[in-house]
C-alpha positions in Angstrom: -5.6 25.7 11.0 -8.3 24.6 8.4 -11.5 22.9 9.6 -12.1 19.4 9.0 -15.4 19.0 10.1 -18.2 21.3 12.3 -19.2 19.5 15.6 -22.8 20.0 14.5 -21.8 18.3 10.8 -20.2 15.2 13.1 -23.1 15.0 15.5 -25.5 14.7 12.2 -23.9 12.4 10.3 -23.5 10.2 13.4 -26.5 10.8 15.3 -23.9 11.3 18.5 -25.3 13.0 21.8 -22.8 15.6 22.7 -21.1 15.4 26.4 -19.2 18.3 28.2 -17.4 21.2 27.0 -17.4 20.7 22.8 -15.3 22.9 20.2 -17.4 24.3 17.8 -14.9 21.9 14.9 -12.1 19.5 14.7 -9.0 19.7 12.6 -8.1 16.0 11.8 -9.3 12.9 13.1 -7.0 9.7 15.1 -7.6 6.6 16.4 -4.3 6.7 17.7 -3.7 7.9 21.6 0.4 8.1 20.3 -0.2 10.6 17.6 -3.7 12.3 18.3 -3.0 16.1 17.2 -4.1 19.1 19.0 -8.0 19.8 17.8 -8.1 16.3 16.6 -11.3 14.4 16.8 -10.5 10.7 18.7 -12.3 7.6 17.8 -12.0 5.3 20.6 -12.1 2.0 18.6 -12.4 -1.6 19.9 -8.8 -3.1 17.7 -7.5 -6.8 17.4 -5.7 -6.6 21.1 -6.6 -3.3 22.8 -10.0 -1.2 23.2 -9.4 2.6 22.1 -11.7 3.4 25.4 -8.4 2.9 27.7 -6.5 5.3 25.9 -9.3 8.2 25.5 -7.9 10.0 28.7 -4.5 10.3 27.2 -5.8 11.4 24.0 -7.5 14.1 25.9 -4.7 15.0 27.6 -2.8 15.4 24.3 -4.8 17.4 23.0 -7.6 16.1 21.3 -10.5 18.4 21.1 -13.1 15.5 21.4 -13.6 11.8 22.0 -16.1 9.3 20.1 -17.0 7.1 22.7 -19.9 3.7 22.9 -22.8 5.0 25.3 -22.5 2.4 27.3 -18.2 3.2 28.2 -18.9 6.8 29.4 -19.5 6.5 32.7 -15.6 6.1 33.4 -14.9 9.4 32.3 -15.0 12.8 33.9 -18.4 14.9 34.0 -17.1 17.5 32.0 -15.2 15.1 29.3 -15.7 16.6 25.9 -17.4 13.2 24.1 -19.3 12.1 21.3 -21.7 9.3 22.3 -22.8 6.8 20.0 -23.5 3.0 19.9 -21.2 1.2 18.4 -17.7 3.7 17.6 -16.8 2.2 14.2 -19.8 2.4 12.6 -20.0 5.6 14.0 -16.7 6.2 11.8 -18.3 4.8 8.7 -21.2 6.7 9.6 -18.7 9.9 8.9 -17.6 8.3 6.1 -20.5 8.1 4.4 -21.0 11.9 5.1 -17.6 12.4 3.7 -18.1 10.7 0.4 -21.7 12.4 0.1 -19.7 15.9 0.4 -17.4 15.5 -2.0 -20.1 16.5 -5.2 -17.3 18.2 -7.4 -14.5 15.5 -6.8 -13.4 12.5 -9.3 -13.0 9.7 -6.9 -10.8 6.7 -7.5 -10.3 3.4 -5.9 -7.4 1.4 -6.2 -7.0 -2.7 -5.2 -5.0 -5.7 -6.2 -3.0 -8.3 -5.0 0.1 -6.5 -5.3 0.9 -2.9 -6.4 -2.2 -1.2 -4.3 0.3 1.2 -1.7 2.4 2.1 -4.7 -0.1 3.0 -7.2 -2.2 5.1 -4.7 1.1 7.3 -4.3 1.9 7.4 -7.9 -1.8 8.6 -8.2 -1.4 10.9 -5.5 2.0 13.2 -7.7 0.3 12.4 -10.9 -3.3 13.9 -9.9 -1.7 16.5 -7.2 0.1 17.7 -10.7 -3.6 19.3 -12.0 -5.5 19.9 -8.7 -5.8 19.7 -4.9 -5.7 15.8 -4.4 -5.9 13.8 -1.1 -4.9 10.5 -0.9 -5.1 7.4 1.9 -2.1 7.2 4.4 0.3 4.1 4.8 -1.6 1.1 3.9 -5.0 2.4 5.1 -7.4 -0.1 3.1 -9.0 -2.3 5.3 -12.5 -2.6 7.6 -11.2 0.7 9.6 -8.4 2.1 7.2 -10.9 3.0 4.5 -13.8 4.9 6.8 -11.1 7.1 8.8 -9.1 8.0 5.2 -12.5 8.4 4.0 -13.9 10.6 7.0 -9.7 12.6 7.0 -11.0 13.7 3.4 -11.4 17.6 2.9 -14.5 18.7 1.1 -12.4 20.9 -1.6 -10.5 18.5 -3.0 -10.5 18.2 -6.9 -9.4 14.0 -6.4 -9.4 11.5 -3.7 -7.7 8.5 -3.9 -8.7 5.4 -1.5 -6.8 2.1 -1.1 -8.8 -1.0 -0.8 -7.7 -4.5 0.3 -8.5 -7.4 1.5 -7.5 -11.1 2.6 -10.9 -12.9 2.4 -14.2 -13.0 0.3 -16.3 -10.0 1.0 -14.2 -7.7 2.7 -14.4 -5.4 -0.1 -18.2 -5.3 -0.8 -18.9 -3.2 2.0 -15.9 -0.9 1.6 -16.3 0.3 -2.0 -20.0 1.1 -0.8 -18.6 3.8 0.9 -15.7 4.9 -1.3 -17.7 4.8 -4.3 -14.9 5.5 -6.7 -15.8 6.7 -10.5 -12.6 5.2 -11.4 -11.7 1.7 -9.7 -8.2 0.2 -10.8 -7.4 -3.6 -10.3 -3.4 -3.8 -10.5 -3.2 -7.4 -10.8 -4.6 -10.7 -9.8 -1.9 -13.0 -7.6 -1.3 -15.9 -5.5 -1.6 -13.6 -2.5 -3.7 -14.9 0.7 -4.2 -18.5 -0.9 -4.3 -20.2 2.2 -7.7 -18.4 2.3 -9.4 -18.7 -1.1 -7.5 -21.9 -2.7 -7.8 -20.4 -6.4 -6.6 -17.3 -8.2 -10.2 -17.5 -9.7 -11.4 -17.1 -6.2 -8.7 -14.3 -5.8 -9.9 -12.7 -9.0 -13.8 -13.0 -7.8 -12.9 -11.2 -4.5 -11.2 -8.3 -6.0 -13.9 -7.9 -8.6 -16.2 -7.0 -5.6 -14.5 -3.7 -6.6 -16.8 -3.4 -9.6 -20.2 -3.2 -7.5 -19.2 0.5 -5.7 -18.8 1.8 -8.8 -20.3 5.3 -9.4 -23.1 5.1 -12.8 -20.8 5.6 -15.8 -17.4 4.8 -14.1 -14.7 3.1 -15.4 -12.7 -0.1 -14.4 -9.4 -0.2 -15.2 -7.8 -3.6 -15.5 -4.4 -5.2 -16.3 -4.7 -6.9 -19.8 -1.2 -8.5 -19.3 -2.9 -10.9 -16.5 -3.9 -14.2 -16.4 -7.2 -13.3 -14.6 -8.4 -10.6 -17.3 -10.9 -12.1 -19.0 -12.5 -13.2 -15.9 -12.4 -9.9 -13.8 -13.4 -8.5 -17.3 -16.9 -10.2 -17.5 -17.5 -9.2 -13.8 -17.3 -6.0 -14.3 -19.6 -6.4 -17.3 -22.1 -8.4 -15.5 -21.6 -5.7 -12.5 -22.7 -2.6 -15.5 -19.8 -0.8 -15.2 -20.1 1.5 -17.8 -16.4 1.4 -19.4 -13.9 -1.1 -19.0 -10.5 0.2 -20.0 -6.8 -2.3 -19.8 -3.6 -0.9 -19.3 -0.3 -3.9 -20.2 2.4 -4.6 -23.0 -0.7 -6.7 -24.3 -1.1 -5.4 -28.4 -5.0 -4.9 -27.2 -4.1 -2.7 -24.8 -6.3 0.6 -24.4 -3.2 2.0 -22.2 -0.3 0.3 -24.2 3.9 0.0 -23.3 5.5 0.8 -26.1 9.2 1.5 -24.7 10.7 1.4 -21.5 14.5 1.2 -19.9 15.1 0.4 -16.9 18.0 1.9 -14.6 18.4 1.5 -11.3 16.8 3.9 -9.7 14.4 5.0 -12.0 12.7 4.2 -15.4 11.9 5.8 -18.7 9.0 4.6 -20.4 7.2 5.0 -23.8 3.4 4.2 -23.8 -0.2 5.2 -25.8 -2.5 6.3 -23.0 -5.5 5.5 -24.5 -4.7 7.2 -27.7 -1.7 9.9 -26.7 1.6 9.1 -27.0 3.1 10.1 -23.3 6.9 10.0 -22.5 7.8 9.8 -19.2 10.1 9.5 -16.4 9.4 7.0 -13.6 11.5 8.6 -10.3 11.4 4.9 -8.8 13.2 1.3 -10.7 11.0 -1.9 -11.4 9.1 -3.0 -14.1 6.2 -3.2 -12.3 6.3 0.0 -11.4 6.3 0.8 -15.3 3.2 -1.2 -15.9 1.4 0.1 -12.9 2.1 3.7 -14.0 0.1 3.2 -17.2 -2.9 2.5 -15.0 -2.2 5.5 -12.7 -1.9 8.0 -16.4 -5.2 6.1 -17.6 -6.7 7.1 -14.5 -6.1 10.8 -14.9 -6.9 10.8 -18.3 -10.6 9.0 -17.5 -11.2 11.6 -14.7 -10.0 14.5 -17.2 -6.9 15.3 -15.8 -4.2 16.9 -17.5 -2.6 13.6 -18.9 1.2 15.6 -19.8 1.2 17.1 -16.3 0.3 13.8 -14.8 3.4 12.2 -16.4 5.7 14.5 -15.4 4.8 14.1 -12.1 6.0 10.7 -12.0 9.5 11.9 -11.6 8.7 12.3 -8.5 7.6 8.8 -7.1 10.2 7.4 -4.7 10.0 3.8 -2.9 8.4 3.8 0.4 10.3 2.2 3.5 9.5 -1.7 3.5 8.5 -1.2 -0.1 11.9 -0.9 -1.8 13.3 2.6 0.1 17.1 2.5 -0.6 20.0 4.0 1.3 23.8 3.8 1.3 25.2 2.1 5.0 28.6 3.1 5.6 31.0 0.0 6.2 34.5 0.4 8.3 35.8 -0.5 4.6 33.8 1.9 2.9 29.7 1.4 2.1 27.3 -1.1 0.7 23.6 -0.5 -0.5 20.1 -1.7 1.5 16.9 -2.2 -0.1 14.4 -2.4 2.6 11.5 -4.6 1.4 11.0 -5.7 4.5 7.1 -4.8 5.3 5.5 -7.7 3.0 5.8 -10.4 0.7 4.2 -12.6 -2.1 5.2 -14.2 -5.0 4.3 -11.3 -7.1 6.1 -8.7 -4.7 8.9 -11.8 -4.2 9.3 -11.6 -8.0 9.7 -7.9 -8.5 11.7 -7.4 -5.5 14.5 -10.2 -6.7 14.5 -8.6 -9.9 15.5 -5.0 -9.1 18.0 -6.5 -6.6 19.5 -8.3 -9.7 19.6 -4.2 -11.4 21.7 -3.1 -8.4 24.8 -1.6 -8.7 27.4 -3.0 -7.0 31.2 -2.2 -6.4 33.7 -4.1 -7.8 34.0 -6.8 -5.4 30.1 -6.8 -4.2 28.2 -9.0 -4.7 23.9 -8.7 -4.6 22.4 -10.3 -1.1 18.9 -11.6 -0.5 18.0 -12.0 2.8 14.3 -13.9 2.8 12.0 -14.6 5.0 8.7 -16.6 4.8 5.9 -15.7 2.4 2.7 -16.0 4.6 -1.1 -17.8 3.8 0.1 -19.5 0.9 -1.5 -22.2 2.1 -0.9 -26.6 0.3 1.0 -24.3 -2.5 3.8 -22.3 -0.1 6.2 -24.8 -0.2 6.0 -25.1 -4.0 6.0 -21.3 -4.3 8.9 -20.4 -1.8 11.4 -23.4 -3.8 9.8 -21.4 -7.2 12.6 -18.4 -6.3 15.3 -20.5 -6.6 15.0 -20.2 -10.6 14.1 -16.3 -10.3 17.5 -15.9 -7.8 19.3 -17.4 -10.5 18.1 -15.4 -13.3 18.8 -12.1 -11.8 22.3 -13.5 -11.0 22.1 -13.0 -7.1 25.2 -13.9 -5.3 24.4 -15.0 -2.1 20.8 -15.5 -0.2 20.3 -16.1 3.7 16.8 -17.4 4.5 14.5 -17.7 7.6 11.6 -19.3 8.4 10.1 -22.8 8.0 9.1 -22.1 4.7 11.9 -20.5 3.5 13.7 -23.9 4.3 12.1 -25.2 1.1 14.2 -22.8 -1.0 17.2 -22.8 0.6 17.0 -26.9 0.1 16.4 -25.6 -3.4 19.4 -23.3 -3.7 22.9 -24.4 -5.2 25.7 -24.2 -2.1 27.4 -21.8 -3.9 24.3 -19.0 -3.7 23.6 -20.6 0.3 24.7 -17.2 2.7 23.0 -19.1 6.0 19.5 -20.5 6.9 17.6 -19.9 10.3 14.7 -21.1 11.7 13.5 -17.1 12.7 14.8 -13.8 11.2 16.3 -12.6 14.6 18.7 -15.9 14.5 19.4 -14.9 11.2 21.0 -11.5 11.9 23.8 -12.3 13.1 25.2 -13.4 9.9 23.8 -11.2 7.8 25.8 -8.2 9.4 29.1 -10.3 9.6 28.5 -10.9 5.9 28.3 -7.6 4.3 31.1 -5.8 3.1 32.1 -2.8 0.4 30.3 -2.8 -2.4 27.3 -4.8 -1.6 24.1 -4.6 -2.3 21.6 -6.0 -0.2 17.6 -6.7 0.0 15.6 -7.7 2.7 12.4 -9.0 2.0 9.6 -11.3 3.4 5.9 -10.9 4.6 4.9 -8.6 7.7 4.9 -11.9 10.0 8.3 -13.0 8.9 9.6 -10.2 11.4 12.4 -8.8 8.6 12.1 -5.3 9.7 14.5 -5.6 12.7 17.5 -7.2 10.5 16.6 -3.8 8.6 16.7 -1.7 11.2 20.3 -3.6 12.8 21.9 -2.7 9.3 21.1 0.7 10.1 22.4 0.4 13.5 25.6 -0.8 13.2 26.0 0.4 9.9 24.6 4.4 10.2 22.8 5.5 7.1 25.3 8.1 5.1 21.8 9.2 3.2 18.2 8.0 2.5 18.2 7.9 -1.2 15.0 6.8 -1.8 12.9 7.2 1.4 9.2 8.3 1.8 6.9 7.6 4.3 
């Protein structure tokens, strides 16, 4: 098993005091007692509801080689306890961080952020970079205040890439986490009504996410969407920041990275585009125009950091949906099988928007019919009821039969919606299930969708149930 980091390196960049019987390295690194590997260094971090100090012992027990523990905790533990002592555990973890990113002196670095698009674009980088050289990439949705320093510290010291997610919900949040990703390549997706309750403005949006600009490396890029409303904006701060190259990606004519042709089927995509300057043709292994667009700012990417752009494209092919970001399977009904479209980990208008529209590309049998099954879009904040009766128009145009709807938000679009597209309203997502698994039958197709506080992921998971997957067609976790 390869080494992740020496003891001695760790105790360095941390200035830890060692504590009982140490290995001489660690293989990986957790902050999770449930999936702590054998060798694995454990960071016993203070979260939202529970203190990672409770759960060192079972760590231990499970194999982790050594625990990162706040001087002042230690004396519940055993004498011989292999620990790592230092003050304050987190920044202990961005203290490895910083080591991680200082190692990493032959590697082009790339930071991706955005209202919408981040997760997806990270993975797309992930094929399309893996393609030309060893490339590591962030886990899950590993971009916030703790996400960023462990991907960060995870990162091997070989790599030829490295790829870091970086998110946010409020003004600031990304300052001090592109100081320690310090990208030479940092791509904004898009600019969208995401998290309004906090910021009011998609100028104040647009001002957060160009924090982005101030981590990056002397003579890095910024890659920006040309098509958005917010370009010229998030433009001049990246001038004003002296990034040394601003590069756009977009149908936009004055796009550097420019769609030229694309088709959509659905479950993939073939696209056209000039990548600033080559003429790339290319398969997209996942459907959505979005994902089209954000695949010209994952090809510009590997171009700026000088990899090979044609084995980058081909790459793509690759890129399948993750579960609760559009992951697909086929759910056998006693009257033969209907499709799911699990969207169920967020929502936002943007994501809202894209979502209905590949649910309106579906295939469907000859009696099914396409199914939306909503629930609230979260921190919208004076706007959300304006926003959430907004899909009525989008349902519409992508000729969705029936929707079902939960949520007091949600309530504004089904009061929106004609009677012939209402499938059932409820007041919560777990009132809602019931009908939504009386309703489907052969043929269907059917998406559920709504932000992380919504709670859609159990009417996802009671599809599966009582409907047993025949196959995961488009799965990836």
């Amino acid at each position: 098993m390869s080494v992740l980091w020496t003891l001695d390196n760790m105790v360095t960049a941390m200035r830890a005091a060692r504590s009982g019987a140490l290995p001489a390295a660690i293989n990986g690194i957790s902050i999770d007692s449930r999936s702590v590997g054998k060798g694995d260094a454990f960071f016993a971090i203070q979260g939202d509801n529970r203190d990672g100090h409770e759960f060192v012992e079972t760590a231990l027990k499970a194999g982790a080689g050594v625990a990162v523990v706040a001087h002042n905790r230690t004396i519940k533990f055993a004498a011989d306890a292999p620990l790592l002592e230092v003050d304050d555990v987190l920044e202990g973890l961005r203290d490895l961080a910083r080591a991680a990113r200082a190692r990493l002196t032959s590697a082009k670095v790339i930071g991706v952020t955005g209202s919408v698009g981040k997760t997806g674009t990270k993975e797309a980088l992930r094929l399309a970079l893996g393609a030309d050289g060893e490339t590591y990439a962030s886990v899950a949705s590993y971009n916030n205040h703790w996400g960023v320093p462990l991907s960060l510290s995870r990162c091997p010291a070989d790599v030829k890439y490295a790829v870091f997610e970086i998110g946010m919900n409020h003004a600031g949040e990304i300052t001090p986490l592109v100081a320690l990703v310090r990208p030479h390549v940092a791509i904004v997706t898009t600019v969208e009504p995401v998290h309004l309750e906090y910021f009011g403005s998609l100028e104040k949006i647009a001002d957060a996410k160009a924090e982005i600009f101030s981590g990056i490396e002397l003579g890095g890029a910024a890659v920006l969407n040309r098509d958005n409303s917010q370009y010229a904006r998030l433009a001049a701060a990246a001038k004003k920041a002296k990034v040394a190259r601003v590069v756009t990606f977009g149908e936009n004519a004055k796009a550097d990275s420019r769609l030229t042709r694309f088709s959509l089927q659905p479950d993939s995509s073939t696209v056209e585009a000039d990548i600033l300057g080559q003429h790339v043709t290319y398969k997209l292994g996942a459907p959505g125009k979005h994902l089209v667009l954000n695949s010209l700012a994952v090809l510009t990417a590997a171009a700026l950091t000088g990899a090979d752009l044609a084995l980058a494209a081909l790459a793509l092919d690759r890129l399948k949906p993750a579960i609760g970001r559009g992951a697909r399977m086929t759910l056998t009904l006693p009257s033969g099988s209907a499709l799911l479209i699990d969207e169920s980990y967020n929502a936002n208008p943007a994501s809202m928007r894209a979502a209905i529209a590949l649910l309106g590309q579906a295939p469907v049998g000859p009696r099914g019919r396409r199914i939306a099954v909503l629930g609230d879009m979260l921190e919208l904040g004076d706007q959300g009821d304006d926003l959430h009766r907004a899909l009525a128009a989008l349902l519409a145009a992508a000729q969705i039969d029936l929707v079902y709807c939960s949520g007091p938000q949600m309530k504004a679009l089904w009061e929106a919606l004609p009677s012939g597209r209402r499938g059932g309203y409820a007041e919560t997502a777990a009132a809602l299930e019931p009908s939504v698994l009386d309703a489907l039958r052969d043929g269907d197709a059917v998406m559920v969708k709504g932000s992380l506080g919504s709670k859609m992921g159990p009417i996802v998971k009671a599809l599966e149930r009582q409907f047993p997957k025949q196959a995961a067609l488009e799965a990836q976790s």
